[in-house]
C-alpha positions as a Markdown table, in Angstrom:
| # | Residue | x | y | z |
|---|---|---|---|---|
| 1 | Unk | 116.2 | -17.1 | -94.2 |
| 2 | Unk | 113.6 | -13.8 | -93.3 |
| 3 | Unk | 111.0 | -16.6 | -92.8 |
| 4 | Unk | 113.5 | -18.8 | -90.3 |
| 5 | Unk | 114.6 | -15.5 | -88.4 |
| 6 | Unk | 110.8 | -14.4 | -88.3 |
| 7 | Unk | 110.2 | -17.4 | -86.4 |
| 8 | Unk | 113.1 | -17.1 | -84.4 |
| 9 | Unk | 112.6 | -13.1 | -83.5 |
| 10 | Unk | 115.7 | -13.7 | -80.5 |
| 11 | Unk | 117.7 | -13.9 | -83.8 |
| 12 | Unk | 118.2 | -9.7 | -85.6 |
| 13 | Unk | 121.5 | -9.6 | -87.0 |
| 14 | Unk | 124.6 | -11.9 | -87.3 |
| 15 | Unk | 127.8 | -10.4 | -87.5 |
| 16 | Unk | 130.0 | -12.4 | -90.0 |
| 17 | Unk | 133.5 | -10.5 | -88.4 |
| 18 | Unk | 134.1 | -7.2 | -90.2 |
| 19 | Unk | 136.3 | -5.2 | -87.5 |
| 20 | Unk | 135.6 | -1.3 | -87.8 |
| 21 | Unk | 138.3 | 0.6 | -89.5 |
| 22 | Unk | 140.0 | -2.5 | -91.2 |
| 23 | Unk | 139.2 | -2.1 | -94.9 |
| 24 | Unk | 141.4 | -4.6 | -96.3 |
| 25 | Unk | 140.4 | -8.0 | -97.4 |
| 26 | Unk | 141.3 | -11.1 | -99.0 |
| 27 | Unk | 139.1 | -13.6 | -100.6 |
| 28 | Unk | 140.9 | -16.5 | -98.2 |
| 29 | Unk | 139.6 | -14.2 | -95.5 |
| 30 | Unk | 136.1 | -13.8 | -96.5 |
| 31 | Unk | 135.6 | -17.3 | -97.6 |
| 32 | Unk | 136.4 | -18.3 | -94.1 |
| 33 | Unk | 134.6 | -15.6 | -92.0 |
| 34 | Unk | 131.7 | -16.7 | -94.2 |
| 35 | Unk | 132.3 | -20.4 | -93.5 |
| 36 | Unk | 132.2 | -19.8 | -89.8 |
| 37 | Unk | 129.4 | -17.2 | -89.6 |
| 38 | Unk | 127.1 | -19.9 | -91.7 |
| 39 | Unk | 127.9 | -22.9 | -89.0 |
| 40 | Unk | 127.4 | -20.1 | -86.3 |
| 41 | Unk | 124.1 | -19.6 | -88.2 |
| 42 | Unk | 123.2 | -23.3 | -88.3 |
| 43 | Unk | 124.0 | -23.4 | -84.8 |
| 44 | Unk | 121.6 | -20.6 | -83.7 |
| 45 | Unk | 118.9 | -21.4 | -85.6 |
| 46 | Unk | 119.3 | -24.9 | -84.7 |
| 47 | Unk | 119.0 | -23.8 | -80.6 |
| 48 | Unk | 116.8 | -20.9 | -81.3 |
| 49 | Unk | 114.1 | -22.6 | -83.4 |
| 50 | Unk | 113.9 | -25.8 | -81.0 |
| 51 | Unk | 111.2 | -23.7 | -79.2 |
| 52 | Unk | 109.3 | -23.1 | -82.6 |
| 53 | Unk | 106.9 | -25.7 | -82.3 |
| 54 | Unk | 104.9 | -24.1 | -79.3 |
| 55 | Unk | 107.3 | -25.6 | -76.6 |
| 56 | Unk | 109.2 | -23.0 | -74.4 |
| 57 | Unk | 110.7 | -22.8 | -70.1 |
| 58 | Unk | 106.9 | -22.6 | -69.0 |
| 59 | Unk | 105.4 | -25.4 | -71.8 |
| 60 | Unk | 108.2 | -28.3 | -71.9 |
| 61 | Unk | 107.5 | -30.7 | -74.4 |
| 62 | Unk | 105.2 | -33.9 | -73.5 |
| 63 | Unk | 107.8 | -36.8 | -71.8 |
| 64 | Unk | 107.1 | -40.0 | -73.8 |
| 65 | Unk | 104.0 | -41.9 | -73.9 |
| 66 | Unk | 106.2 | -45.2 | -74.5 |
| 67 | Unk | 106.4 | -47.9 | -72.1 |
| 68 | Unk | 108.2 | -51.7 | -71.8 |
| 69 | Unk | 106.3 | -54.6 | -70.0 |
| 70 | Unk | 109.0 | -56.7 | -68.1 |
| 71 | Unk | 107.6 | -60.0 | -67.1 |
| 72 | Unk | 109.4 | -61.3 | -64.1 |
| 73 | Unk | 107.7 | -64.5 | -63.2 |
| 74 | Unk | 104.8 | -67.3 | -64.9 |
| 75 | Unk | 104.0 | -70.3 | -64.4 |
| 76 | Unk | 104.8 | -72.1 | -67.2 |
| 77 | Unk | 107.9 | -70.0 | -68.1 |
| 78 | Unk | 106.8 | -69.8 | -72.2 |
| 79 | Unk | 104.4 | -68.8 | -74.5 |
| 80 | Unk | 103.6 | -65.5 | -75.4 |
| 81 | Unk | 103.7 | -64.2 | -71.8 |
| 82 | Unk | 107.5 | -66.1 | -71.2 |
| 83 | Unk | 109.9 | -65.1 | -67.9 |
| 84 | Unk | 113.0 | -66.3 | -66.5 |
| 85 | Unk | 111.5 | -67.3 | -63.6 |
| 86 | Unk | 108.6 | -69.7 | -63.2 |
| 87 | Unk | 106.4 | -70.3 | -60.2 |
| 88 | Unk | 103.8 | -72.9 | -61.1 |
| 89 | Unk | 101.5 | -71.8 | -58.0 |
| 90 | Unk | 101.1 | -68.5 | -59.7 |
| 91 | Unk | 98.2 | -69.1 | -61.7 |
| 92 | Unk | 95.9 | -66.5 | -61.8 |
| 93 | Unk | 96.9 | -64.2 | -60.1 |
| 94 | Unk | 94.6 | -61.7 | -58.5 |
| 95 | Unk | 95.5 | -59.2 | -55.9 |
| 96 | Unk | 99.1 | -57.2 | -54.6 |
| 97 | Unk | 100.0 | -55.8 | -51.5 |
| 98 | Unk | 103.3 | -54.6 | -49.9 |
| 99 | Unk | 104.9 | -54.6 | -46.8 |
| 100 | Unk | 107.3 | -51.5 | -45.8 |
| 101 | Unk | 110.2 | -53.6 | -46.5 |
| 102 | Unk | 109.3 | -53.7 | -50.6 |
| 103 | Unk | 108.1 | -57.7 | -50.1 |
| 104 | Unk | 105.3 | -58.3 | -52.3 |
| 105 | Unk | 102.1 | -60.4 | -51.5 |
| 106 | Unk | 100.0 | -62.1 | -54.4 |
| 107 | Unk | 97.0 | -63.8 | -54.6 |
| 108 | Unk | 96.9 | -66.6 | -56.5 |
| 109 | Unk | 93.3 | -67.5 | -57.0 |
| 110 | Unk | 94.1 | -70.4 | -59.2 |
| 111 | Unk | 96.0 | -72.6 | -56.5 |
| 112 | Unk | 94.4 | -71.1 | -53.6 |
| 113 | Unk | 97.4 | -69.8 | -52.3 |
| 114 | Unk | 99.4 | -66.4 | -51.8 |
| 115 | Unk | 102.5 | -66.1 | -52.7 |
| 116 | Unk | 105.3 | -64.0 | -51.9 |
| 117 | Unk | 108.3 | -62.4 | -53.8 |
| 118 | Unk | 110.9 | -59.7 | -54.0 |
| 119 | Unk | 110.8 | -57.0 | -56.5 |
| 120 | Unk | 113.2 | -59.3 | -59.0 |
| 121 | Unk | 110.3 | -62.3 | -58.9 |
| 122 | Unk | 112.4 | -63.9 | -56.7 |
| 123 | Unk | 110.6 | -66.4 | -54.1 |
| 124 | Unk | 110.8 | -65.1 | -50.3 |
| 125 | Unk | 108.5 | -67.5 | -48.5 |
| 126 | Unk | 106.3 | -71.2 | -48.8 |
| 127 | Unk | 103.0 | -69.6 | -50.2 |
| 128 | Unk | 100.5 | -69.4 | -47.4 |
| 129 | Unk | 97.4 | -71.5 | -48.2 |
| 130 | Unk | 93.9 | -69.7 | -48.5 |
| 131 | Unk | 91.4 | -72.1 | -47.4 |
| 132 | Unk | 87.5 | -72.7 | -48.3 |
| 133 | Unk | 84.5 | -72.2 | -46.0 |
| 134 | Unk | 85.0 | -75.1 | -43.8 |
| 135 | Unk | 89.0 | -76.3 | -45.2 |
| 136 | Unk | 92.2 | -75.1 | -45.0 |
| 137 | Unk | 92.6 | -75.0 | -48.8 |
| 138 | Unk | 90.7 | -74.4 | -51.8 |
| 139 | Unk | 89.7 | -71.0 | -51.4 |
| 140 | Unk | 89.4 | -68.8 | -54.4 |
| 141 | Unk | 91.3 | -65.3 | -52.8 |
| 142 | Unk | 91.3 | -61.9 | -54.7 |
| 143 | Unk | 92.0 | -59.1 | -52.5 |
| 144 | Unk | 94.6 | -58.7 | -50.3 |
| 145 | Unk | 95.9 | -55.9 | -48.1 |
| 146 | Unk | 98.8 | -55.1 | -45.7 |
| 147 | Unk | 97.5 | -54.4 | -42.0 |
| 148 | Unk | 99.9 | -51.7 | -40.8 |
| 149 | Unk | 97.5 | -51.0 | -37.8 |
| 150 | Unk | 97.3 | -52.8 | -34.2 |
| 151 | Unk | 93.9 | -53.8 | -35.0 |
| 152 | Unk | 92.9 | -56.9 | -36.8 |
| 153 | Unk | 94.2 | -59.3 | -34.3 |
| 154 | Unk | 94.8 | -63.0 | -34.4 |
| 155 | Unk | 94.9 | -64.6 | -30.7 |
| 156 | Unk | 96.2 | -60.6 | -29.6 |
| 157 | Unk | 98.8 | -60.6 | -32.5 |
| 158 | Unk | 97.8 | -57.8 | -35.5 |
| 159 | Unk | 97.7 | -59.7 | -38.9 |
| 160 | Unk | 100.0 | -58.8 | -41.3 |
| 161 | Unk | 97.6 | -59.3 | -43.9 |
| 162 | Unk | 94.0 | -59.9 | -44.7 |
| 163 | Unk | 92.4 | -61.7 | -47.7 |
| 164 | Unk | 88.9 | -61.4 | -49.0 |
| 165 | Unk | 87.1 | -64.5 | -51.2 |
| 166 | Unk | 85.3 | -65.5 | -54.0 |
| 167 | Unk | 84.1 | -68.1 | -51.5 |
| 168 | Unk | 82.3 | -65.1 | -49.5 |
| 169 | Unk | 84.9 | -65.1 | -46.3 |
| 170 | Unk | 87.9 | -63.0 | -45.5 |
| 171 | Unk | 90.9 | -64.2 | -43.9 |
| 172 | Unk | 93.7 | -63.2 | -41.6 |
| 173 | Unk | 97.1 | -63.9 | -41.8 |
| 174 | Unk | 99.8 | -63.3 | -38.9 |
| 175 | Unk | 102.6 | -66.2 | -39.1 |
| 176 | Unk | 102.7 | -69.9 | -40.1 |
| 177 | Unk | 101.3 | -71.7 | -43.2 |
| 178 | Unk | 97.6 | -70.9 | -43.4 |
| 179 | Unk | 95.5 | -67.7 | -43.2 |
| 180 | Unk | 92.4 | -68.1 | -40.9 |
| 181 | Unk | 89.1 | -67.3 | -41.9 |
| 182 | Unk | 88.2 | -64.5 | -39.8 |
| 183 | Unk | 84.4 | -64.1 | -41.2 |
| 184 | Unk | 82.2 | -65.9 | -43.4 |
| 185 | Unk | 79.3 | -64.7 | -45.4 |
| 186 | Unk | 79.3 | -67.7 | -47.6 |
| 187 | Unk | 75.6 | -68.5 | -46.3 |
| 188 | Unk | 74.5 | -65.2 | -47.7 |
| 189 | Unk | 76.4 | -65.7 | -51.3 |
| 190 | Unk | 79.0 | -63.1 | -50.9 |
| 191 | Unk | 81.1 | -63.0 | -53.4 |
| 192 | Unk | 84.3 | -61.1 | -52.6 |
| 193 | Unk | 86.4 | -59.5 | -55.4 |
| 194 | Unk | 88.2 | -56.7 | -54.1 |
| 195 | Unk | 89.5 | -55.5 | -50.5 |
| 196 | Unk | 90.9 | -52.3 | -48.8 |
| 197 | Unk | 91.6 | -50.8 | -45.8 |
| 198 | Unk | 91.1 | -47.6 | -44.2 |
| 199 | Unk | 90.4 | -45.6 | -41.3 |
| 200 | Unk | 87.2 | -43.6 | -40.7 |
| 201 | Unk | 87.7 | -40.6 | -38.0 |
| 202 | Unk | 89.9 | -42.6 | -35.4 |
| 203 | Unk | 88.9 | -46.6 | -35.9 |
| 204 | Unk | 90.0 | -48.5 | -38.7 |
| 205 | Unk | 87.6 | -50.1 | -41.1 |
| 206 | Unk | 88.0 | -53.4 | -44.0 |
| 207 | Unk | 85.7 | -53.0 | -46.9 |
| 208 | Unk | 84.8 | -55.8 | -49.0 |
| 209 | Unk | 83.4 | -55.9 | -52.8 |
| 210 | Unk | 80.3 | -58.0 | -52.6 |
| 211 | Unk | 79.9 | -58.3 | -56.3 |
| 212 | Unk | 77.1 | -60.8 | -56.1 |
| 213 | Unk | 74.8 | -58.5 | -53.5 |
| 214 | Unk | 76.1 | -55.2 | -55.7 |
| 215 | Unk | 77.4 | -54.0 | -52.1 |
| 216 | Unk | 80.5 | -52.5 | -50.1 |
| 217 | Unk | 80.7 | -55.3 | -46.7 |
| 218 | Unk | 82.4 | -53.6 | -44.3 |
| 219 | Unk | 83.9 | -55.0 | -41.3 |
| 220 | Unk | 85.3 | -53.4 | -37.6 |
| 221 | Unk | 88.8 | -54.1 | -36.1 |
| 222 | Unk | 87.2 | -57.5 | -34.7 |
| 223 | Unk | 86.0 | -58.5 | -38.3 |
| 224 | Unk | 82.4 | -57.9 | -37.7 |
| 225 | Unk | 80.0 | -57.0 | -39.8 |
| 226 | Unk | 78.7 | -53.9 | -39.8 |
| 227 | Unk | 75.7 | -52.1 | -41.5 |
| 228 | Unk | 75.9 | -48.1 | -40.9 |
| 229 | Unk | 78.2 | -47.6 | -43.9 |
| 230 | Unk | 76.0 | -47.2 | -46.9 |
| 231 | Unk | 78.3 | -46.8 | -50.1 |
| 232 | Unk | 75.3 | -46.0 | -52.2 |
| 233 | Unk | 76.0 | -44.5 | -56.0 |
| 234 | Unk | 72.4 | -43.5 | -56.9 |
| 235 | Unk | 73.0 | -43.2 | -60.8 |
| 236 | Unk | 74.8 | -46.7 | -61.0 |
| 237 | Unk | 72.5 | -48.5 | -64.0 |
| 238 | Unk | 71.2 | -51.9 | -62.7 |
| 239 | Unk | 72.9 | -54.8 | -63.6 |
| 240 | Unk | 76.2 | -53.4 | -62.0 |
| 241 | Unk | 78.1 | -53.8 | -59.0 |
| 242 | Unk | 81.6 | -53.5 | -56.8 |
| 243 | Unk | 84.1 | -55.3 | -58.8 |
| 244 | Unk | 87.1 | -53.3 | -56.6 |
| 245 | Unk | 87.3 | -51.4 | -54.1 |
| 246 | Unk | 90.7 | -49.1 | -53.0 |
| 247 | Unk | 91.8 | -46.1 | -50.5 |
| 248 | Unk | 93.6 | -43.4 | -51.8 |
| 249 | Unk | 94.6 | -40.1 | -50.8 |
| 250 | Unk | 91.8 | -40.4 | -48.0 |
| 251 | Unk | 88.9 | -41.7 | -50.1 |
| 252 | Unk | 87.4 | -44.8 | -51.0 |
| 253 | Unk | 87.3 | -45.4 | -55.2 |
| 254 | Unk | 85.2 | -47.5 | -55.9 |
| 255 | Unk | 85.0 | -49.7 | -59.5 |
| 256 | Unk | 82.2 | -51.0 | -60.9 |
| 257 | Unk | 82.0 | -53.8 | -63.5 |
| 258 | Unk | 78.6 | -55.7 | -64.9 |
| 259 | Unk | 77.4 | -58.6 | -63.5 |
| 260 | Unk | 76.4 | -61.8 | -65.9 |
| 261 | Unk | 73.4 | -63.6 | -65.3 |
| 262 | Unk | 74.4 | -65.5 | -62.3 |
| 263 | Unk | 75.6 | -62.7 | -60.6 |
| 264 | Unk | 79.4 | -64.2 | -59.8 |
| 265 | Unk | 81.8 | -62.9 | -63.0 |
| 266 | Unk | 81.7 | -59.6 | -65.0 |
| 267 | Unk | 80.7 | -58.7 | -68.4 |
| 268 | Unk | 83.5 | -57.8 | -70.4 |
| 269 | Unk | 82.7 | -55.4 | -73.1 |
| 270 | Unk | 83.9 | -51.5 | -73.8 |
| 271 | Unk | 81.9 | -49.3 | -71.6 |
| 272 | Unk | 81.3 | -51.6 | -69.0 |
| 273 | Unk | 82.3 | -50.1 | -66.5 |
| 274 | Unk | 82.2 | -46.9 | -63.7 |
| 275 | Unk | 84.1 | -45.5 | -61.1 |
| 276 | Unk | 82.4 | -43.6 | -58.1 |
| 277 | Unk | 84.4 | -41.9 | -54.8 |
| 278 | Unk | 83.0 | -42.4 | -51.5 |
| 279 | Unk | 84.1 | -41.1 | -47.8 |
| 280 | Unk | 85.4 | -43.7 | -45.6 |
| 281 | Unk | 81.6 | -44.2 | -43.7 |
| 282 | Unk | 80.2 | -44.4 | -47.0 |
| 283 | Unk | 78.8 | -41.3 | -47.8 |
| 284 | Unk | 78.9 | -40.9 | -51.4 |
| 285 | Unk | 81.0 | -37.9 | -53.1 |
| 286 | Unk | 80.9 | -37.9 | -56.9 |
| 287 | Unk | 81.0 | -40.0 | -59.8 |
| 288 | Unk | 84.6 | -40.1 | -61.1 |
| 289 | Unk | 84.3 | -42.1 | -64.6 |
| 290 | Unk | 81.6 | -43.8 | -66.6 |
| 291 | Unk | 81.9 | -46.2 | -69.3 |
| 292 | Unk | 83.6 | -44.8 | -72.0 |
| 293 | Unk | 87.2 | -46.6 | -72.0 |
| 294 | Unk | 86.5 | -48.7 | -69.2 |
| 295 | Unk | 86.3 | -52.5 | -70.0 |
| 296 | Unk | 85.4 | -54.5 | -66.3 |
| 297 | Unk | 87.8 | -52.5 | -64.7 |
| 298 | Unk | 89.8 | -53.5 | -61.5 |
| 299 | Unk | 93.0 | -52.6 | -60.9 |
| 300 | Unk | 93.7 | -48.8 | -59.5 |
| 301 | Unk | 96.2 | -46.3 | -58.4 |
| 302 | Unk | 97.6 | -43.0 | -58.1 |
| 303 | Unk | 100.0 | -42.6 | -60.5 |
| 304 | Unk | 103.9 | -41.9 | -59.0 |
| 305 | Unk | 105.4 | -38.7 | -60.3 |
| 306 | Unk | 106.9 | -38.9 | -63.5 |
| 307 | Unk | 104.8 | -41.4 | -64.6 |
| 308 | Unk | 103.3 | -39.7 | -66.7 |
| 309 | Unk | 103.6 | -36.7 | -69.3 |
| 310 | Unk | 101.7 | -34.7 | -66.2 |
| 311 | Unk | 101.6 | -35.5 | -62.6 |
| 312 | Unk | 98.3 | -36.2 | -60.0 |
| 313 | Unk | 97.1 | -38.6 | -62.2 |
| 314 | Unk | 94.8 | -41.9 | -61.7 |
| 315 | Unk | 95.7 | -44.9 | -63.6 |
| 316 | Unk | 92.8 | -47.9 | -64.4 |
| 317 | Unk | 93.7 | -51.1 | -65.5 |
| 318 | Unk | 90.7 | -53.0 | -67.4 |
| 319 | Unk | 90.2 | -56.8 | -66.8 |
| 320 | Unk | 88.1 | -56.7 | -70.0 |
| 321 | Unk | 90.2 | -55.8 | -72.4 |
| 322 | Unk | 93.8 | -55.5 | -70.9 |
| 323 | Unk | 94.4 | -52.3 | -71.0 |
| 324 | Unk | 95.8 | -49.8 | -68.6 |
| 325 | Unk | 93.8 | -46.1 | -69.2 |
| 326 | Unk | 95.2 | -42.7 | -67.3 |
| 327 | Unk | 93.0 | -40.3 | -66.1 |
| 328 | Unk | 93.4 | -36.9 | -64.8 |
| 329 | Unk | 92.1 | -35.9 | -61.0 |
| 330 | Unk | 88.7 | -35.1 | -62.4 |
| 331 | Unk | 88.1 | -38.2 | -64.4 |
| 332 | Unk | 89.1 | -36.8 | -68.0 |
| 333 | Unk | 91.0 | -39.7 | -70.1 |
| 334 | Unk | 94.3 | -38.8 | -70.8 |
| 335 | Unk | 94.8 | -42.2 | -73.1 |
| 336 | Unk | 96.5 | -45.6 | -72.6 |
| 337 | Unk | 99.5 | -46.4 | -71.7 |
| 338 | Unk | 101.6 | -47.1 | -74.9 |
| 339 | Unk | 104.3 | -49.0 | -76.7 |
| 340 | Unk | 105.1 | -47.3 | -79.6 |
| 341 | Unk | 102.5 | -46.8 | -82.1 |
| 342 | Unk | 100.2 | -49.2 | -79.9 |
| 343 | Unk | 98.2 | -49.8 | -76.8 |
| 344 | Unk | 100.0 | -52.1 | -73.8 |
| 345 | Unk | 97.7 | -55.1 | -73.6 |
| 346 | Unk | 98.0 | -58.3 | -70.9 |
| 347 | Unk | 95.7 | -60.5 | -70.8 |
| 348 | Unk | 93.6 | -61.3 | -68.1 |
| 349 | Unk | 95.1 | -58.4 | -66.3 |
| 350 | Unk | 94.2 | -57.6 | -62.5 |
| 351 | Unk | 96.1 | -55.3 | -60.2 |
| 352 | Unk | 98.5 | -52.5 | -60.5 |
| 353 | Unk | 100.9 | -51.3 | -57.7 |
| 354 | Unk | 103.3 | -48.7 | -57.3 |
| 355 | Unk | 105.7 | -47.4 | -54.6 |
| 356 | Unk | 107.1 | -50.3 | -53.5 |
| 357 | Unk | 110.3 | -49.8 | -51.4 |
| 358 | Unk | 113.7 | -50.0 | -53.2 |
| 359 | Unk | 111.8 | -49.7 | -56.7 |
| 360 | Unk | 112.1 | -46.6 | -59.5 |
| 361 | Unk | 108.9 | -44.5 | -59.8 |
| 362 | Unk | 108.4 | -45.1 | -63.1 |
| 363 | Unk | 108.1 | -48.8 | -62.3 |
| 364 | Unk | 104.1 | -50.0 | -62.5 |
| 365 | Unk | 103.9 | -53.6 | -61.2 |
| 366 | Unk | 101.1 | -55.6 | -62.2 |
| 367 | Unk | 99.3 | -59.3 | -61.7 |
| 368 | Unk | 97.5 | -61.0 | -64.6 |
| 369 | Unk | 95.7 | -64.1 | -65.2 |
| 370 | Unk | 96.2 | -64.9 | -69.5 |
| 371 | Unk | 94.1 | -67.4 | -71.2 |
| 372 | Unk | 91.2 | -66.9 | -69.4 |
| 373 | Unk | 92.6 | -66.8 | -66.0 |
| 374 | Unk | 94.3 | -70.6 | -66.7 |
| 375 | Unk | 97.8 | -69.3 | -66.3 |
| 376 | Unk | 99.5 | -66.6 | -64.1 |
| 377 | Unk | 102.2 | -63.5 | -65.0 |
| 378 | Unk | 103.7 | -61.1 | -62.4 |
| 379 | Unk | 105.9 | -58.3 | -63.8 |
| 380 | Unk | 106.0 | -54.6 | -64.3 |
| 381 | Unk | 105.4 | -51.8 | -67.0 |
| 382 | Unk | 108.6 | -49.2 | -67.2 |
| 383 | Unk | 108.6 | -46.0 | -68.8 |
| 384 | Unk | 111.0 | -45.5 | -71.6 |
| 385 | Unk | 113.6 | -43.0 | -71.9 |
């Protein structure tokens, strides 16, 4: 007991009920009182010692590392990756982007298509085709973002979104059943894999992921091409180049995966990978991960409060090896996201989004394309309580 109260030092006497003056006693009586000052006792040291283990009001214990993947929608509807709902355009799926109303864009590079859902997986709209360099269908899409800006314009009306290639073009999409290729680098080999949008000083800017010609292409508000936007990490190792590109909080992160032979896929392989922070015109800023726990990474985000055990956090999510790593504001890993005693792992995974109207916080939705990209899963990871 000395040792328990030691470590409890709130905890200096307990009285056991002797009332001053009253000298008389029965054993009855002091079998009770004894009784009750031991669960009192119990009960104290129970309270008092739940702050023993270095936990206190200014150090709260860690919140739980454990999280559920809920898959909403595949396209086969079995397997190991099985939903309720099946949507057999979704294969390979590639990109996610939002509208303010919580609808959810997909690219489905698979079908050449983007499809469209609610936060349940349920199907909102015909899938808008994504045609090829020439065609209205067959393209191979990846990025996607929504355009909240008036720029961007399709015969005067903004696009609500805009699409970026494997084919080397981006397209626009404002209503109806296709998307329109806006530009086309084709003839110079682009390949596309990633897409944002942001603004630089007053004018609004689309940056593309060459990953063939290891280069940001950015594009004005009238989709042309222009050069004065550098993007230019000057440790990068040769051999890799933009795999993704995304804005946040202001700044353009930038995620770099190796390149095969043929310059057109990554490499998959622990390590292979970096992440580097530019400024909107391109100006570099620093180098925010390297190698390590990064496996071909793509998908990115800032992490939603609560997420996490700690808050302003960066979450990765590898195409290599599935995995989703967390990251503090300067780069440190912070570890995987887990389920139980074990790493979360989907297969073929691409993007990660977050915020979407009318969802919780702790809600991580993600796009994946399993068995080497032959199939398609759309869900989301949930913390557990």
């Amino acid at each position: 007991m000395i040792v328990l109260f030691e470590k409890c030092p709130v905890i200096n006497t307990i009285n056991v009920g002797s009332r001053k003056g009253s000298y008389v006693r029965t054993s009855a009586r002091n079998s009770f009182i004894w009784a009750l000052g031991s669960l009192v006792m119990l009960l104290v040291l129970n309270v008092g010692c739940s702050k023993s283990n270095g936990y206190g009001d200014n150090n709260p214990p860690p919140a739980t590392k454990n999280y559920n993947q809920v898959n909403l929608v595949t396209d086969v509807g079995g397997g190991p990756y099985s939903s309720t709902k099946v949507d057999a355009n979704l294969i390979n799926p590639w990109g996610i982007a939002v509208n303010p109303a919580g609808v959810i864009w997909i690219t489905a590079n698979g079908t050449g298509l983007s499809t469209v859902y609610d936060k349940d997986g349920n199907i909102l709209l015909s899938p808008v085709s994504i045609g090829s360099p020439g065609h209205s269908t067959g393209g191979k899409p990846t990025g996607i973002v929504y355009n909240g800006t008036a720029d961007f314009t399709l015969a005067g009306t903004p696009a609500k979104f805009i699409f970026d290639t494997e084919d080397g073009t981006i397209l626009a999409w404002a209503s109806g059943a296709v998307a329109a290729i806006v530009a086309d680098r084709s003839a110079a080999h682009a390949v596309y894999k990633g897409l944002a949008l942001a603004k630089d000083g007053t004018e609004n800017f689309l940056y593309a992921a060459n990953f063939y010609a290891g280069t940001i292409d950015v594009f004005d508000k009238d989709f042309h091409m222009v050069t004065t936007k550098p993007f230019v990490d000057p440790n990068i190792p040769a051999g890799y180049a933009p795999f993704n590109i995304r804005e946040i909080g202001g700044n353009l992160y930038v995620l770099y995966a190796k390149q095969d032979a043929a310059k057109e896929d990554d490499v998959k392989g622990e390590g292979n990978g970096y992440v580097s922070i530019f400024k909107p015109d391109g100006s570099f800023v620093k180098r925010f991960a390297s190698q390590g726990a990064l496996n071909a990474p793509w998908g990115i985000v800032a992490a939603a409060a609560g997420f996490w055990e700690v808050d302003n956090t960066i979450l990765i999510a590898n195409f290599g090896d599935g995995k989703i790593n967390v990251y503090d504001q300067d780069g440190k890993l912070l570890g995987p996201l887990m389920k139980g005693s074990n790493p979360i792992v989907i297969d073929g995974l691409w993007a990660i989004e977050n915020n979407i109207p009318s969802t919780a916080a702790t809600q991580l939705y993600f796009v994946a394309g399993p068995t080497d990209e032959a199939h398609g899963v759309f869900g989301y990871i949930m913390k557990a309580y």
